[in-house]
DSSP file (Angstrom, degrees, kcal/mol; ACC not computed):
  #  RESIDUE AA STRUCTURE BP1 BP2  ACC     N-H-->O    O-->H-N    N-H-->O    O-->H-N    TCO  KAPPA ALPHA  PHI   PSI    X-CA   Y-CA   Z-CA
    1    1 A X              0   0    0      0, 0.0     2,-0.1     0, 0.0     0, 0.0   0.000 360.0 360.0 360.0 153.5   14.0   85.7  180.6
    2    2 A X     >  -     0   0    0      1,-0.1     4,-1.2     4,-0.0     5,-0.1  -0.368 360.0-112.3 -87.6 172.9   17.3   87.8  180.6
    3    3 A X  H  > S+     0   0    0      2,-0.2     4,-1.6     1,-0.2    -1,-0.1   0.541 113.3  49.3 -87.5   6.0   17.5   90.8  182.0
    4    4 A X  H  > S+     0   0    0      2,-0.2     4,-4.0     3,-0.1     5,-0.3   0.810 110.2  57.5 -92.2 -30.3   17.9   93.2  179.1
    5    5 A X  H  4 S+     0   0    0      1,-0.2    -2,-0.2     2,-0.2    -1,-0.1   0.849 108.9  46.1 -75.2  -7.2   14.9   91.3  177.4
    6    6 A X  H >X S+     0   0    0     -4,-1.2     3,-3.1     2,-0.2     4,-1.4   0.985 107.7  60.1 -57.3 -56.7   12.9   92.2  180.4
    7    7 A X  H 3X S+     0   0    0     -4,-1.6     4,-4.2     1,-0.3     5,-0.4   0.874 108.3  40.2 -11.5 -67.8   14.4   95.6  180.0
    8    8 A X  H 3< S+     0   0    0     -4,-4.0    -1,-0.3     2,-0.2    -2,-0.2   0.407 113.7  49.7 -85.9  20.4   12.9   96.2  176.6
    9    9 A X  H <>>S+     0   0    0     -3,-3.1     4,-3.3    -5,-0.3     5,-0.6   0.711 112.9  50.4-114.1 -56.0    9.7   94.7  177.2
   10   10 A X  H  <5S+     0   0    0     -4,-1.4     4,-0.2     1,-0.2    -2,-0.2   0.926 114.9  47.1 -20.4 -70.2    9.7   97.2  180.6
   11   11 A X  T  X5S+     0   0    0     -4,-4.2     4,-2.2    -5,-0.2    -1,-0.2   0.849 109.1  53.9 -56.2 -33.1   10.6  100.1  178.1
   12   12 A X  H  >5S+     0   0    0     -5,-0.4     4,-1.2     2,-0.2    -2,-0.2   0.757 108.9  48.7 -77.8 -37.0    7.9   99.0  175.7
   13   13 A X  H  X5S+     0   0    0     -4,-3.3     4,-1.1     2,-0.1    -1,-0.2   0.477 105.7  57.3 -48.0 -17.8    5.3   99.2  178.3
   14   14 A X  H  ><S+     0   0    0     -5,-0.6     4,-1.0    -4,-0.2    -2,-0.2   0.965 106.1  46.1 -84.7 -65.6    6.4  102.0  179.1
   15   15 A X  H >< S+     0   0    0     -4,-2.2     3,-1.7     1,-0.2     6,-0.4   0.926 110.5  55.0 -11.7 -82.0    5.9  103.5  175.9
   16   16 A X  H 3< S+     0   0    0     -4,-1.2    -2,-0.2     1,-0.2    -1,-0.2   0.711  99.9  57.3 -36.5 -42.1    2.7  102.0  175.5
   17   17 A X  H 3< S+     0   0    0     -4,-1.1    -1,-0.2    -3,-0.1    -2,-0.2   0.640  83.2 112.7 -96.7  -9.8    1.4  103.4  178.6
   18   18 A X    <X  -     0   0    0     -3,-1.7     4,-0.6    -4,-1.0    -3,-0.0  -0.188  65.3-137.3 -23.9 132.6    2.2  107.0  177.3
   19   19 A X  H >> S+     0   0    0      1,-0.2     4,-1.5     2,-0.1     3,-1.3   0.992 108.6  61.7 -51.4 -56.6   -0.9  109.5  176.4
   20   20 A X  H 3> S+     0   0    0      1,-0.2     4,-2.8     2,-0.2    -1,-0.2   0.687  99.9  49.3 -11.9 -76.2    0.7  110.4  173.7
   21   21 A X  H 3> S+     0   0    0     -6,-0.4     4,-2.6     1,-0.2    -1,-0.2   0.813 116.4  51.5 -32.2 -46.1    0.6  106.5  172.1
   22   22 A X  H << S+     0   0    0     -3,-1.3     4,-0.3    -4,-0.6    -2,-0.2   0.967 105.6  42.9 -52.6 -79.3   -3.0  106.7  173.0
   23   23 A X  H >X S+     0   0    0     -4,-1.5     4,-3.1     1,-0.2     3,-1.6   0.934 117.9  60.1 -57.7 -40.5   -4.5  110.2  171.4
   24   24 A X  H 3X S+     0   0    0     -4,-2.8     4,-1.7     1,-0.3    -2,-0.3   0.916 105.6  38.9 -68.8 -33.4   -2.2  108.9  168.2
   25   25 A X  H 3X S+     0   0    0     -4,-2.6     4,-0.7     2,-0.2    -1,-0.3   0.459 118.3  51.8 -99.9  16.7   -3.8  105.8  167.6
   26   26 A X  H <> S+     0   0    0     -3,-1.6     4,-1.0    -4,-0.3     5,-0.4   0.816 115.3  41.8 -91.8 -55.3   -7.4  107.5  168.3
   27   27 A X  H  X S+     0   0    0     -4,-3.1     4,-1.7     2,-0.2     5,-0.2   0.693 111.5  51.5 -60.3 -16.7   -6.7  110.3  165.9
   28   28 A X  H >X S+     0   0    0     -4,-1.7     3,-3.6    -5,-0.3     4,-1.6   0.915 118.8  49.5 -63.7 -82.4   -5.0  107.6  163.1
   29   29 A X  H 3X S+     0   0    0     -4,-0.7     4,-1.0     1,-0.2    -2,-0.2   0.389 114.6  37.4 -25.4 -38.6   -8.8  106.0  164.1
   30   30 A X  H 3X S+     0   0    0     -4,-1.0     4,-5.6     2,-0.2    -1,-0.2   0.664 110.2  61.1 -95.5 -32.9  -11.0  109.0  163.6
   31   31 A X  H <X S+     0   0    0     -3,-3.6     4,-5.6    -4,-1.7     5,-0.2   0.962 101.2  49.7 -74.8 -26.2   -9.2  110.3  160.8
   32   32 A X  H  X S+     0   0    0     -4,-1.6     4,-2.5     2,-0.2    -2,-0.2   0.981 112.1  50.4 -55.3 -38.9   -9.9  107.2  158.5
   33   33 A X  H  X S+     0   0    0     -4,-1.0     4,-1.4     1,-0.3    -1,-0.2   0.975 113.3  49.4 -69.5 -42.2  -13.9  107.4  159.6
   34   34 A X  H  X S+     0   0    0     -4,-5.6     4,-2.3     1,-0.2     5,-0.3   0.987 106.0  54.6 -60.5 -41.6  -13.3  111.1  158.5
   35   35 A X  H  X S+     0   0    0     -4,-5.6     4,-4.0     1,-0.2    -1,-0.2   0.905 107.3  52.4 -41.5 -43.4  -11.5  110.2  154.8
   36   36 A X  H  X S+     0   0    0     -4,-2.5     4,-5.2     1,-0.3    -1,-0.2   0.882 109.1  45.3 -57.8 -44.3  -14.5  108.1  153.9
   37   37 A X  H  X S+     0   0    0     -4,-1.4     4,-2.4    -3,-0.2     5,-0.3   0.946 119.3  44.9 -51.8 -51.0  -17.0  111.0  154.7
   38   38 A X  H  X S+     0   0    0     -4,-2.3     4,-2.6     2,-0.2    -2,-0.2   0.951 114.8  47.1 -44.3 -61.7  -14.4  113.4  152.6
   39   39 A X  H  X>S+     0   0    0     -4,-4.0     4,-2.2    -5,-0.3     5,-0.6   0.997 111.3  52.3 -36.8 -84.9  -14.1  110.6  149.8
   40   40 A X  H  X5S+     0   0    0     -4,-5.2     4,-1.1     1,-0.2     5,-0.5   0.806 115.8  42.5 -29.2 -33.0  -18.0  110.4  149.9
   41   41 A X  H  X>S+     0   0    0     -4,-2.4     4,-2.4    -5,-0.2     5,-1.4   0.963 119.2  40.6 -81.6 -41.7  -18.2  114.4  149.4
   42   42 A X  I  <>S+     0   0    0     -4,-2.6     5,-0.8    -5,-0.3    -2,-0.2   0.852 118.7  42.6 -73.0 -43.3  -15.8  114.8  147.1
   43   43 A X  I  X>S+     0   0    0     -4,-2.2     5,-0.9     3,-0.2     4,-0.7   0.970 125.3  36.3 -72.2 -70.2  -16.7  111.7  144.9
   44   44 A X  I  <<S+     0   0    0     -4,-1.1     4,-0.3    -5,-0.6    -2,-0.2   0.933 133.1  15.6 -55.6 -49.2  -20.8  112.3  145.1
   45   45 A X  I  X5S+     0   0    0     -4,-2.4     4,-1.8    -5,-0.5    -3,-0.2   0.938 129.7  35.6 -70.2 -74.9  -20.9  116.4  145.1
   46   46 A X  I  4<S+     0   0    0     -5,-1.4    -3,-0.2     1,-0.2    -4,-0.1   0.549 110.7  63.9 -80.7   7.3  -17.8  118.1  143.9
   47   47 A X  I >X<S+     0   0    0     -5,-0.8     4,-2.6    -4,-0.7     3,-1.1   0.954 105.5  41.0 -50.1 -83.1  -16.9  115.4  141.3
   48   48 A X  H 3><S+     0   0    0     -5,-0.9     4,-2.2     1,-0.3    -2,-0.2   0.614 113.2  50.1 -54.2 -32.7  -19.6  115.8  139.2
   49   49 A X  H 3< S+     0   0    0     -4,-1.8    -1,-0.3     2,-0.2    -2,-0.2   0.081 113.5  43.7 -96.2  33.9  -19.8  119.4  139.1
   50   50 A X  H <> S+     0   0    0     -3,-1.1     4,-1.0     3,-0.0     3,-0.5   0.440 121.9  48.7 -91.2 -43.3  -16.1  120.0  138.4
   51   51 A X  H  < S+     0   0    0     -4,-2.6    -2,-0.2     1,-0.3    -3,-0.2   0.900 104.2  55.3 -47.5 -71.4  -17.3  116.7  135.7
   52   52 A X  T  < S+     0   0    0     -4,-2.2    -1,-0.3     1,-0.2    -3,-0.1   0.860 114.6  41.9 -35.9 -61.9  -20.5  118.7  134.5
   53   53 A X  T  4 S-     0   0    0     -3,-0.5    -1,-0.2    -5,-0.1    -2,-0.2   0.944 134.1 -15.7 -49.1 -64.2  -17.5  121.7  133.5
   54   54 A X  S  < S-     0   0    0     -4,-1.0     2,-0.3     1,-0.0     3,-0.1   0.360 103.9 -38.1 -98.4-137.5  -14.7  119.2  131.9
   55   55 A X        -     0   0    0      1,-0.1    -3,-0.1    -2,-0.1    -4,-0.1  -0.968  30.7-149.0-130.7 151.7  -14.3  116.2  131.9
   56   56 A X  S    S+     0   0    0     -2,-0.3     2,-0.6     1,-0.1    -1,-0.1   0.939  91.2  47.2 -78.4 -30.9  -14.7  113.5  134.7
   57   57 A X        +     0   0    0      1,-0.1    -1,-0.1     2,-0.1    30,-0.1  -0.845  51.3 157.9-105.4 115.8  -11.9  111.0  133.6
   58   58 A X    >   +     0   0    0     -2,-0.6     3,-0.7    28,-0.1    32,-0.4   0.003  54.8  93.2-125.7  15.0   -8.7  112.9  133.0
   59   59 A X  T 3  S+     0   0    0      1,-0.3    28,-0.3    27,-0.2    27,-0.1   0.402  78.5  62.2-106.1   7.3   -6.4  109.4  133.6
   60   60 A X  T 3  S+     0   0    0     26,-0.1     2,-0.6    25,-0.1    -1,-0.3   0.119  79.2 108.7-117.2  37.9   -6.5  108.5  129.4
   61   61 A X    <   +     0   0    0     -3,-0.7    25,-1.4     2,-0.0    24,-0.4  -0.962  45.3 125.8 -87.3 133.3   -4.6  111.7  128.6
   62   62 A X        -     0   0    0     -2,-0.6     2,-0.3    23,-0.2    22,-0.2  -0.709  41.2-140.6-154.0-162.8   -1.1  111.0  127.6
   63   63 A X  B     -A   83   0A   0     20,-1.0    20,-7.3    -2,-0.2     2,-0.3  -0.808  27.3-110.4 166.0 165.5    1.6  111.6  124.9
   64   64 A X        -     0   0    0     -2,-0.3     3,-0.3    18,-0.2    18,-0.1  -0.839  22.7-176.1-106.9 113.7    4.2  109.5  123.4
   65   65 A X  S    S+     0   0    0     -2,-0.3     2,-0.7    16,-0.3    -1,-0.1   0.836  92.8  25.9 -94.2 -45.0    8.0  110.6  124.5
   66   66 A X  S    S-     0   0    0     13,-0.1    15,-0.5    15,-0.0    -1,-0.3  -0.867 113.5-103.4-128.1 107.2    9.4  107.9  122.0
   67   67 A X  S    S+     0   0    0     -2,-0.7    13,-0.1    -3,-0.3     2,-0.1  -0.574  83.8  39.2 -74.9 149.0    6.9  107.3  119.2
   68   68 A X        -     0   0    0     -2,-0.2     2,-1.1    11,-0.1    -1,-0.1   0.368  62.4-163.0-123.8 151.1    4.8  105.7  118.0
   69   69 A X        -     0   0    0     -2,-0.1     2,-0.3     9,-0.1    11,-0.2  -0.791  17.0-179.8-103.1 104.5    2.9  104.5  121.2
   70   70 A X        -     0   0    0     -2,-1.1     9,-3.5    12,-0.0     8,-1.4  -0.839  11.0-156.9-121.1 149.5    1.0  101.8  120.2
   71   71 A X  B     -B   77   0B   0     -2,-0.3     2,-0.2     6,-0.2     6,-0.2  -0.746  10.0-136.9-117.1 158.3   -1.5   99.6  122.4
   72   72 A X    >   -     0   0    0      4,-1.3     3,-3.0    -2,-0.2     4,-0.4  -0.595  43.6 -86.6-109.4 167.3   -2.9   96.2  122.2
   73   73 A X  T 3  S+     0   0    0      1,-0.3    -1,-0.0    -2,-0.2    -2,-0.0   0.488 127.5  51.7 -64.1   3.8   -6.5   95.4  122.9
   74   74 A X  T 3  S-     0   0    0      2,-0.0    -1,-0.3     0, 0.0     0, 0.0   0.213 120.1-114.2 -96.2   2.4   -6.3   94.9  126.5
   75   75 A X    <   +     0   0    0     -3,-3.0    -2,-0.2     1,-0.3     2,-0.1   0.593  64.9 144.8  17.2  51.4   -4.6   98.2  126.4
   76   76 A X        -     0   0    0     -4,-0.4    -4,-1.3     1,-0.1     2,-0.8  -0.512  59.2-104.1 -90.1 168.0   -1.2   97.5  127.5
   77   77 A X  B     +B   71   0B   0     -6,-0.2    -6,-0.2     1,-0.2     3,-0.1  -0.679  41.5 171.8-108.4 141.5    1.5   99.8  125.7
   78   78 A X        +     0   0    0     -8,-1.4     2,-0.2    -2,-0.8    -7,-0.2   0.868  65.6  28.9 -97.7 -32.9    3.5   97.6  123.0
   79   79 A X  S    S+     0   0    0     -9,-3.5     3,-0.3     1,-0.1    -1,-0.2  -0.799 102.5   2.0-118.0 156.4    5.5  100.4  121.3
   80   80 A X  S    S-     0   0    0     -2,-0.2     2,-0.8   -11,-0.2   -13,-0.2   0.721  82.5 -66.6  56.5 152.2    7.0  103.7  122.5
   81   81 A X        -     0   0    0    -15,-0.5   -16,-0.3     1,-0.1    -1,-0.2  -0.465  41.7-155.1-115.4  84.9    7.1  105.5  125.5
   82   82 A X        -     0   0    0     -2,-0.8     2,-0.4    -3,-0.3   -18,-0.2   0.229   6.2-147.4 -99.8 129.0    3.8  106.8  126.8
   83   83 A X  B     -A   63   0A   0    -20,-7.3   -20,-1.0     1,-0.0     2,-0.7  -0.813  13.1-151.2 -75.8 141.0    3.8  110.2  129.4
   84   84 A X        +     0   0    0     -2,-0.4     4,-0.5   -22,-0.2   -22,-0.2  -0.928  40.7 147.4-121.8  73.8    0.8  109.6  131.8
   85   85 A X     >  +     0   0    0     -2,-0.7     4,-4.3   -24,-0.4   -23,-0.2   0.635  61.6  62.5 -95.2   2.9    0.1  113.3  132.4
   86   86 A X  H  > S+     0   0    0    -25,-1.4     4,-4.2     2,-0.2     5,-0.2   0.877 102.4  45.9 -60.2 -53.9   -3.4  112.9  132.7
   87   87 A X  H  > S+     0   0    0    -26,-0.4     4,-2.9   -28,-0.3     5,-0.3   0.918 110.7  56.6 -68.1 -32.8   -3.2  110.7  135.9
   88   88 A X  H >> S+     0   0    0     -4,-0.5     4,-2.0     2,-0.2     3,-0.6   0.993 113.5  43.0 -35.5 -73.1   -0.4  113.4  137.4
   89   89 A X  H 3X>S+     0   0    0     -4,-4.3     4,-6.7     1,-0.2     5,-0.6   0.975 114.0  50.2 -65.3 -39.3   -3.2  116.2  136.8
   90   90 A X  H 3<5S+     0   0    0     -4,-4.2     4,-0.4   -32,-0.4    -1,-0.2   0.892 110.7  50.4 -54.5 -34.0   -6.1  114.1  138.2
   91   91 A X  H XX5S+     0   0    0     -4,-2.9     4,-2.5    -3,-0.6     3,-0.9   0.941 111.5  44.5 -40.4 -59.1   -4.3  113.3  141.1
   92   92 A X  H 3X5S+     0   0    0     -4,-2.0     4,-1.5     1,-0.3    -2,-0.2   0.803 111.2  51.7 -74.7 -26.0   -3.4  116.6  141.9
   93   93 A X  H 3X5S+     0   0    0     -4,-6.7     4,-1.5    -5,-0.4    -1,-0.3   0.679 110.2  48.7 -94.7   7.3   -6.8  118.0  141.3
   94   94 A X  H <><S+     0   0    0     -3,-0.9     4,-1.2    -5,-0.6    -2,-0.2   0.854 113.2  60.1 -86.8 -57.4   -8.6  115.0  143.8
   95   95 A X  H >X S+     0   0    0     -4,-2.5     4,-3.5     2,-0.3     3,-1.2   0.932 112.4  28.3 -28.3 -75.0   -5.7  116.5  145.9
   96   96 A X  H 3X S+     0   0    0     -4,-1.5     4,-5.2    -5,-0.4     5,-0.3   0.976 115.1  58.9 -54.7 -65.7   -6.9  119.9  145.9
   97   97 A X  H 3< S+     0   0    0     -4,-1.5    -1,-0.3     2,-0.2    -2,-0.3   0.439 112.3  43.5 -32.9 -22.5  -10.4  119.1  145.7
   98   98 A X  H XX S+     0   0    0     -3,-1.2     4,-1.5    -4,-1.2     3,-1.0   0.877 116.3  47.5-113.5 -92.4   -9.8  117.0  149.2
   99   99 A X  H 3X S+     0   0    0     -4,-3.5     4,-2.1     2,-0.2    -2,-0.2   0.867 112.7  44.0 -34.9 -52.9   -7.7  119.8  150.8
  100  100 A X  H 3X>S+     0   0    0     -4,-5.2     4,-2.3    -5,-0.4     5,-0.6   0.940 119.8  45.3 -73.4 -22.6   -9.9  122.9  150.0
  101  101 A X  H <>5S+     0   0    0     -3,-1.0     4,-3.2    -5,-0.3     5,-0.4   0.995 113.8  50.0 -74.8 -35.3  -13.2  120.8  151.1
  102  102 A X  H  X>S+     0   0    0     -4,-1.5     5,-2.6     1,-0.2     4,-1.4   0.768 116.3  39.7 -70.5 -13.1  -11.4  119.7  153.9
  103  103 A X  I >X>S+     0   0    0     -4,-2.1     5,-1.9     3,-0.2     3,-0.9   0.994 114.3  51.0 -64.8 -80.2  -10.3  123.3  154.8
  104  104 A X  I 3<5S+     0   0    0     -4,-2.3     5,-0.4     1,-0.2    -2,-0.2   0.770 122.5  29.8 -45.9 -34.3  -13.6  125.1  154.0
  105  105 A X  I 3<<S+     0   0    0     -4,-3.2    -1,-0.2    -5,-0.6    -2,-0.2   0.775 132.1  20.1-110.4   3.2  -15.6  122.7  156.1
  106  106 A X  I <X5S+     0   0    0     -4,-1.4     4,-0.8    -3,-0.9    -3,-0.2   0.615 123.8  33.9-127.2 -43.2  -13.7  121.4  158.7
  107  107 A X  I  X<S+     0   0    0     -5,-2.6     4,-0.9    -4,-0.8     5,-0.2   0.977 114.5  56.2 -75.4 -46.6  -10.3  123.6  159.8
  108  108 A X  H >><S+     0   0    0     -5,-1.9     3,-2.5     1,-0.3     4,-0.6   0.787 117.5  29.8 -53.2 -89.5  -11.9  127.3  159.0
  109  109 A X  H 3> S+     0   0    0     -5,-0.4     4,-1.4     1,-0.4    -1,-0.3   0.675 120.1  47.5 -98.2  -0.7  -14.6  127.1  160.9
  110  110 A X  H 3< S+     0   0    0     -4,-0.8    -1,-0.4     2,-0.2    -2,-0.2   0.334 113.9  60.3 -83.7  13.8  -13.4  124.7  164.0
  111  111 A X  H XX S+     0   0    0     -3,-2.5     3,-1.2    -4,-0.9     4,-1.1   0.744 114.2  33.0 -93.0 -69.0  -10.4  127.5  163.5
  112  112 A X  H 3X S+     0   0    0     -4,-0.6     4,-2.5     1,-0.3     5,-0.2   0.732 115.6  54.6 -77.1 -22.2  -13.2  130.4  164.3
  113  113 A X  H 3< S+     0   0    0     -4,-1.4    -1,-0.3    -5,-0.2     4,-0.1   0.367 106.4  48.1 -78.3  -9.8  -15.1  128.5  166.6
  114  114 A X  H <> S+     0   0    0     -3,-1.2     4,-0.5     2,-0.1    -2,-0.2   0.418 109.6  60.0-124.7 -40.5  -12.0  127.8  168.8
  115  115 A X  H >X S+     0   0    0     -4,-1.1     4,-3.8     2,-0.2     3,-0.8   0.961 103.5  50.9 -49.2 -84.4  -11.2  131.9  168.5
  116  116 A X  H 3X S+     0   0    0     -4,-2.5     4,-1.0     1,-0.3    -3,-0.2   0.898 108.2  49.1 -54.9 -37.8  -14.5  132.7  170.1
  117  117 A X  H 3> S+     0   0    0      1,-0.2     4,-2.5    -5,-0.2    -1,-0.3   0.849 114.9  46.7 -76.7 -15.0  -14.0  130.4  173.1
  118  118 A X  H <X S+     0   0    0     -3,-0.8     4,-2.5    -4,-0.5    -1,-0.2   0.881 109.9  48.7 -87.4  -5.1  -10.8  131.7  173.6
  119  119 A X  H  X S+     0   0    0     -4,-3.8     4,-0.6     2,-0.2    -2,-0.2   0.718 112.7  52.3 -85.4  -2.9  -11.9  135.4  173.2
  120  120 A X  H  X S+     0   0    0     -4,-1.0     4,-2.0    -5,-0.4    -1,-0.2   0.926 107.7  51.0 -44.5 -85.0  -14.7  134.2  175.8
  121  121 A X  H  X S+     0   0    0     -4,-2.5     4,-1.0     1,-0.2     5,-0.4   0.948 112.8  50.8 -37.0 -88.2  -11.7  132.8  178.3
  122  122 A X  H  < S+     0   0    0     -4,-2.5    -1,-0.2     1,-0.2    -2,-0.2   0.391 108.2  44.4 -43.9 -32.2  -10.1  136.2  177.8
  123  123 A X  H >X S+     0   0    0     -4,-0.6     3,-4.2     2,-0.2     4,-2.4   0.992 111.9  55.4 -74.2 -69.6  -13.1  138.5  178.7
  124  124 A X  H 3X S+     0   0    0     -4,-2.0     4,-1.2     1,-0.2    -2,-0.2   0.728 112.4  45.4 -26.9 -58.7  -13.9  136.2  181.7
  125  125 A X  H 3X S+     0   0    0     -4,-1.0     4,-2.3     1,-0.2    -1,-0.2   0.776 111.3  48.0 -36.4 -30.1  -10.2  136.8  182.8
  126  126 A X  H <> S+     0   0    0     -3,-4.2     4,-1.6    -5,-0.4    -2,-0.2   0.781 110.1  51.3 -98.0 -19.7  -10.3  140.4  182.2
  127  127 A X  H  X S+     0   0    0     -4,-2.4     4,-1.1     2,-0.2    -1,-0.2   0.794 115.5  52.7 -77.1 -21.3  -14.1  140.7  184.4
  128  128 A X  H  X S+     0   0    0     -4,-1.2     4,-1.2    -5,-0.4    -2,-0.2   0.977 108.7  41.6 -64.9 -58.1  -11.8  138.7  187.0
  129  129 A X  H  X S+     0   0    0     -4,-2.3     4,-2.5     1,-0.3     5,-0.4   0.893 118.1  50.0 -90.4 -48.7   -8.6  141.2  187.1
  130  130 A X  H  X S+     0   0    0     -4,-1.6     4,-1.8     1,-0.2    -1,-0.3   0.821 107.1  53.1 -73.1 -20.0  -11.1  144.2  187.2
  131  131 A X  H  < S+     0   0    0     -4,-1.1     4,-0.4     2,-0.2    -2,-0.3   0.886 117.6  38.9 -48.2 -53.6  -13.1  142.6  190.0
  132  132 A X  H >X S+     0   0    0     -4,-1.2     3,-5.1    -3,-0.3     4,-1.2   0.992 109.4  55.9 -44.1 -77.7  -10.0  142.3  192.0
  133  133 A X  H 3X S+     0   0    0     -4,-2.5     4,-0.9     1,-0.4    -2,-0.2   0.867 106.0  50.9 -61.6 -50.7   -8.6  145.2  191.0
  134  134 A X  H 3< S+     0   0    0     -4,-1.8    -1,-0.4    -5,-0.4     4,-0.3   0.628 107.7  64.0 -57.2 -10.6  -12.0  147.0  192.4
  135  135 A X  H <> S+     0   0    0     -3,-5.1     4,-2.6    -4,-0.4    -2,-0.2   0.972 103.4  44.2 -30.8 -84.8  -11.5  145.0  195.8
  136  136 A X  H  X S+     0   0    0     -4,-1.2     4,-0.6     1,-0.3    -2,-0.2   0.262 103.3  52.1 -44.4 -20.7   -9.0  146.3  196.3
  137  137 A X  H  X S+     0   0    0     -4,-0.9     4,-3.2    -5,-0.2    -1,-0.3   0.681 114.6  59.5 -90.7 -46.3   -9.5  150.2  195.6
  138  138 A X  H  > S+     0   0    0     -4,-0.3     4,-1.7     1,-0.2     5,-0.4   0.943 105.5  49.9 -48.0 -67.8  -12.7  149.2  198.3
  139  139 A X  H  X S+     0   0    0     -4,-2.6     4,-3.3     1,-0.3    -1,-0.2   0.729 109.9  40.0 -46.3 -40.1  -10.4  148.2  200.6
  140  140 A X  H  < S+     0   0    0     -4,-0.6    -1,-0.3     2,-0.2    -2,-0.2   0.959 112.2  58.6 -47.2 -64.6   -8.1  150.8  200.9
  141  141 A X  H >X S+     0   0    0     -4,-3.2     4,-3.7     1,-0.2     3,-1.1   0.747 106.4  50.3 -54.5 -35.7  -11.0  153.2  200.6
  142  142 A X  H 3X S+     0   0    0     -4,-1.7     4,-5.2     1,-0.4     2,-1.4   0.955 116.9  45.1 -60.0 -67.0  -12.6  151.4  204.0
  143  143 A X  H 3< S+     0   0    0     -4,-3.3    -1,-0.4    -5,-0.4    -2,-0.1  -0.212 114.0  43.1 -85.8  64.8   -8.9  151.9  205.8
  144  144 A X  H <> S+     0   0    0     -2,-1.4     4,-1.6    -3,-1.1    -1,-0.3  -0.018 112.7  52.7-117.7 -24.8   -8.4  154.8  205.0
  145  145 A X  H  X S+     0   0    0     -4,-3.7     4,-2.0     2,-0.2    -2,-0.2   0.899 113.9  47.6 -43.0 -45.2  -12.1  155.6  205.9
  146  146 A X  H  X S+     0   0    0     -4,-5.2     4,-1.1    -5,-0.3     5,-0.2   0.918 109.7  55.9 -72.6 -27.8  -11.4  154.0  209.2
  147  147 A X  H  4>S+     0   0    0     -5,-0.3     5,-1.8     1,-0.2    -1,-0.2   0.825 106.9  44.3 -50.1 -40.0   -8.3  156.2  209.3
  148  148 A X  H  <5S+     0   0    0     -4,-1.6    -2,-0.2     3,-0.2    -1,-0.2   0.806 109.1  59.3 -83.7 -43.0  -10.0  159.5  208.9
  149  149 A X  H  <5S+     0   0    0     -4,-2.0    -1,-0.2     1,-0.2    -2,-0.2   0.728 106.2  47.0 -93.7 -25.5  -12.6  158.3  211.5
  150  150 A X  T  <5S-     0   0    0     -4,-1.1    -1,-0.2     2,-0.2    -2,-0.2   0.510 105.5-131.2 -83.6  -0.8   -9.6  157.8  214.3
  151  151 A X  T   5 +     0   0    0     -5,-0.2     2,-0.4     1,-0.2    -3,-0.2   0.986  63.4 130.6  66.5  40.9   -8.3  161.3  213.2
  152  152 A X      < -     0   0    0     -5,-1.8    -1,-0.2     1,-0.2    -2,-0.2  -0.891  66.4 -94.0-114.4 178.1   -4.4  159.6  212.9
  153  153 A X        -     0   0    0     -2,-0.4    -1,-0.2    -3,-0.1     2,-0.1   0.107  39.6-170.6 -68.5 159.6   -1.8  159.6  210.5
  154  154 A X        -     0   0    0     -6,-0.0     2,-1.1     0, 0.0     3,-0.1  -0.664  15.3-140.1-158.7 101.8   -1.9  156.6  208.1
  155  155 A X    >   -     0   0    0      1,-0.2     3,-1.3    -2,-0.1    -2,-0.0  -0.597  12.5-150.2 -81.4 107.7    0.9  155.9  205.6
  156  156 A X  T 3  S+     0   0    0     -2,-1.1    -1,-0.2     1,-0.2   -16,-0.0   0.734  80.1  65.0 -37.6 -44.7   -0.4  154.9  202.8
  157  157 A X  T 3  S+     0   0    0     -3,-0.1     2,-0.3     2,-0.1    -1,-0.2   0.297  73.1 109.8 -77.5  22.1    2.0  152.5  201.3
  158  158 A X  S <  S-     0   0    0     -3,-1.3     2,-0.2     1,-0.1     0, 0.0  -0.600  83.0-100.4 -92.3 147.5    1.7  149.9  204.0
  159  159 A X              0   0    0     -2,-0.3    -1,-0.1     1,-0.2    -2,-0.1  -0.413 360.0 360.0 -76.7 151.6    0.0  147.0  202.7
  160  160 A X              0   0    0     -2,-0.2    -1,-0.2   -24,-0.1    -3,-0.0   0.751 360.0 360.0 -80.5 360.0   -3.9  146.4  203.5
């Protein structure tokens, strides 16, 4: 081997052996097992009751930009030149439908739940700094008790 292709095989290990590389191809991994579950909600629950309102198949809505759009019996288009806005909006409402379940049941509350452990962390810190901070007032009081008890002078701003 030459030595630049070691080089890039050395740099491509190298790479590799990044965290980084690592957490990305777990999270690629974890998110696919999540779509299906998402897919599964969206398809079984909220499908059918947006369906139950409208209607479930929105993909045979069209219009004709240059008429007349005529189809043949396999339904390919033979004439004219057919808008497919139907499949636009159904896309875009699977879209939505997708996004807001994924919002409402997974970022919102791993969002609040993530809140309260830090507001958790924060009180523990702040029972830390006032523990200290009450040391410290102890200590003083103690030398300056021990001061008072040798009857001398004491300068306060010296450090304990």
């Amino acid at each position: 081997m030459s030595k630049n292709k070691e080089s890039v095989l050395a740099g491509f290990k190298a790479f590799l052996m990044r965290g980084n590389v690592v957490d990305l191809a777990v999270a690629v991994v974890i998110g696919a097992a999540f779509t299906n579950i998402v897919n599964s909600l969206v398809k079984g629950i909220i499908s059918p009751v947006v369906g139950a309102i409208g209607t479930k198949d929105l993909d045979k809505y069209s219009s004709c930009l240059k008429a007349p759009c005529e189809t043949n019996a396999a339904g390919e288009v033979v004439s004219g030149v057919p808008i497919m806005w139907g499949s636009v909006l159904s896309a875009t409402l699977s879209f939505l439908i997708t996004a807001a379940v994924v919002y409402f049941l997974m970022v919102l509350p791993m969002a609040k739940y993530l809140s309260r452990v830090e507001a958790r962390r924060k009180a523990r810190e702040g029972v830390a700094e006032t523990v200290a901070v009450t040391e410290l007032e102890v200590l003083k009081e103690i030398r300056d008790h021990l001061v008072a008890q040798r009857g001398g002078e004491h300068d306060t701003r010296t450090r304990v």
